[in-house]
C-alpha positions as CSV (number, residue, x, y, z in Angstrom):
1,X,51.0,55.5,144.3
2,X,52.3,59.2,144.4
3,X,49.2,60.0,146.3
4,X,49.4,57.5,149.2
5,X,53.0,58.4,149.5
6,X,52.0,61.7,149.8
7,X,48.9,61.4,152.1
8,X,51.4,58.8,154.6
9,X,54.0,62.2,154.3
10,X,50.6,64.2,155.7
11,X,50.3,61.8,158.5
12,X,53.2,61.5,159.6
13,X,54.5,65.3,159.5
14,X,50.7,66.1,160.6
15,X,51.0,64.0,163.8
16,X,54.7,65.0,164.2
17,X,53.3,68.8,164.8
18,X,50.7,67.0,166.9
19,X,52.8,65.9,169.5
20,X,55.5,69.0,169.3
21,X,52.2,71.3,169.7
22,X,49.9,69.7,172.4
23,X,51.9,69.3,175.7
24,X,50.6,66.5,177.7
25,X,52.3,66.2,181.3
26,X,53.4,63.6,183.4
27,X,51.4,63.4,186.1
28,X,48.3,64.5,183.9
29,X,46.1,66.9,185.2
30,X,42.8,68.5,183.0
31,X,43.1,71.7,184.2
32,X,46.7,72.0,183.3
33,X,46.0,71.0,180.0
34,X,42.7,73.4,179.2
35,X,44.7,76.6,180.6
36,X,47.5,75.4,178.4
37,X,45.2,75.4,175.3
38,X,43.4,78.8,176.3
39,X,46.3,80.6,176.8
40,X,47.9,79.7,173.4
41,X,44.8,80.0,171.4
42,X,47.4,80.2,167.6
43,X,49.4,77.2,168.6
44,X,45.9,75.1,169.3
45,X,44.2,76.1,165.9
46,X,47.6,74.6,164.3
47,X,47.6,71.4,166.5
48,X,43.8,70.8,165.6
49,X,44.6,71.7,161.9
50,X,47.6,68.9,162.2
51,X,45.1,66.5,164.0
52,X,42.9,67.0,161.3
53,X,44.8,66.4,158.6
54,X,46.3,63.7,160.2
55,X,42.0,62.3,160.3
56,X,41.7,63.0,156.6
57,X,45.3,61.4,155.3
58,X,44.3,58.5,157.1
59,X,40.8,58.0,155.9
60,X,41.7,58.5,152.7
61,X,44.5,55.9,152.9
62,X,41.9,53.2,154.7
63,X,39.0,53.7,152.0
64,X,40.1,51.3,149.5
65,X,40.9,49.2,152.1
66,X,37.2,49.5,153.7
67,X,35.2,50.1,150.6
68,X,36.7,46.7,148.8
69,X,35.7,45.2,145.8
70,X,33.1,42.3,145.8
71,X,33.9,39.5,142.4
72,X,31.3,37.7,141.2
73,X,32.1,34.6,142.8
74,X,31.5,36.2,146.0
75,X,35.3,36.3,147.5
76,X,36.6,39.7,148.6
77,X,39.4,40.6,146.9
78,X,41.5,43.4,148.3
79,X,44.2,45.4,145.6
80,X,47.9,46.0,146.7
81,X,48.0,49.2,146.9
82,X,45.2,49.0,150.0
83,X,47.5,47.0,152.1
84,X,50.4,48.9,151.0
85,X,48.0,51.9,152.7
86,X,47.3,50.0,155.7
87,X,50.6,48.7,156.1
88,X,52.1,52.8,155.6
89,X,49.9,53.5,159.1
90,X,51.1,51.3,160.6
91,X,54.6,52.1,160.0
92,X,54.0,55.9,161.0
93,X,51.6,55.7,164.1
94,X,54.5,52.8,165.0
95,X,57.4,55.5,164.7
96,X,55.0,58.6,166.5
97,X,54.3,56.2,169.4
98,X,58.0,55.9,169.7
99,X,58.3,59.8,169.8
100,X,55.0,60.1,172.1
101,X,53.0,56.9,173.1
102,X,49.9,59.2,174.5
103,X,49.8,61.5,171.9
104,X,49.9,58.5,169.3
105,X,46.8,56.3,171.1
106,X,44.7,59.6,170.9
107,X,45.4,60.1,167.2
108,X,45.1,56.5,166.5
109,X,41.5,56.1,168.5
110,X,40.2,59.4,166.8
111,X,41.2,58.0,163.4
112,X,39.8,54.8,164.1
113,X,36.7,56.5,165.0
114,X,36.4,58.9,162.2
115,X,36.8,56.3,159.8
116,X,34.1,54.2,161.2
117,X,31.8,57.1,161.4
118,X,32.6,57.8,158.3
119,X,32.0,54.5,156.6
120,X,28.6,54.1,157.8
121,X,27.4,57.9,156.7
C-alpha cells in the first residue's frame, strides 16, 4: 500500500513539473513550441524525466489491474488494491487537468499508450 501511495505521489508531483516545465500557448503554434524546447535544452531533459516517470508510476499502478488473476471457475477476479490504483489516477490526472487540461490529455494518452504497448510486449 506504501508503494502505490508512493508511485500516485510520483504521478502527480511528476506531471505537476510537467505542466510548470513545458509551456504550451494559446493560440498553439509548432514552431513556437520546438524553439522553446531547443533553446532551454536543461529544462526539457527535466520535463521528459517528469513525463517519464509520470509513464512508469502509472504502469506500475495499472499492472495488477491489467495482468488480473484468473480462478478456477473461470471468473476474473480483480484485488482492492488494483482499483484502489486505478481509482488514485483518476483522482490525479482529474486534479492536473484542472491545473492544465492540454498538458493532462497528452500525459494521459501517452500513459494509455505505453501501458498498452507495454502489456502486449
Amino acid at each position: 500500500m506504501i508503494a502505490a501511495i508512493l508511485q500516485l505521489a510520483t504521478s502527480f508531483i511528476g506531471g505537476y513539473l510537467f505542466i510548470e516545465w513545458v509551456e504550451i500557448g494559446n493560440p498553439f503554434y509548432a514552431h513556437v513550441f520546438v524553439m522553446g524546447l531547443i533553446l532551454s535544452p536543461v529544462e526539457f531533459l527535466a520535463a521528459a524525466i517528469a513525463f517519464f516517470s509520470v509513464l512508469a508510476a502509472n504502469w506500475l499502478l495499472l499492472r495488477p489491474f491489467l495482468t488480473r488473476n484468473v480462478s478456477n471457475r473461470g471468473k476474473r477476479e480483480y484485488s482492492l488494491p488494483a482499483f484502489t490504483g486505478i481509482l488514485g489516477i483518476f483522482l490525479v490526472f482529474a486534479v492536473l487537468f484542472v491545473l492544465s487540461p492540454v498538458h493532462t490529455v497528452v500525459l494521459f494518452g501517452c500513459s494509455l499508450v505505453y501501458g498498452i504497448i507495454s502489456m502486449y510486449t
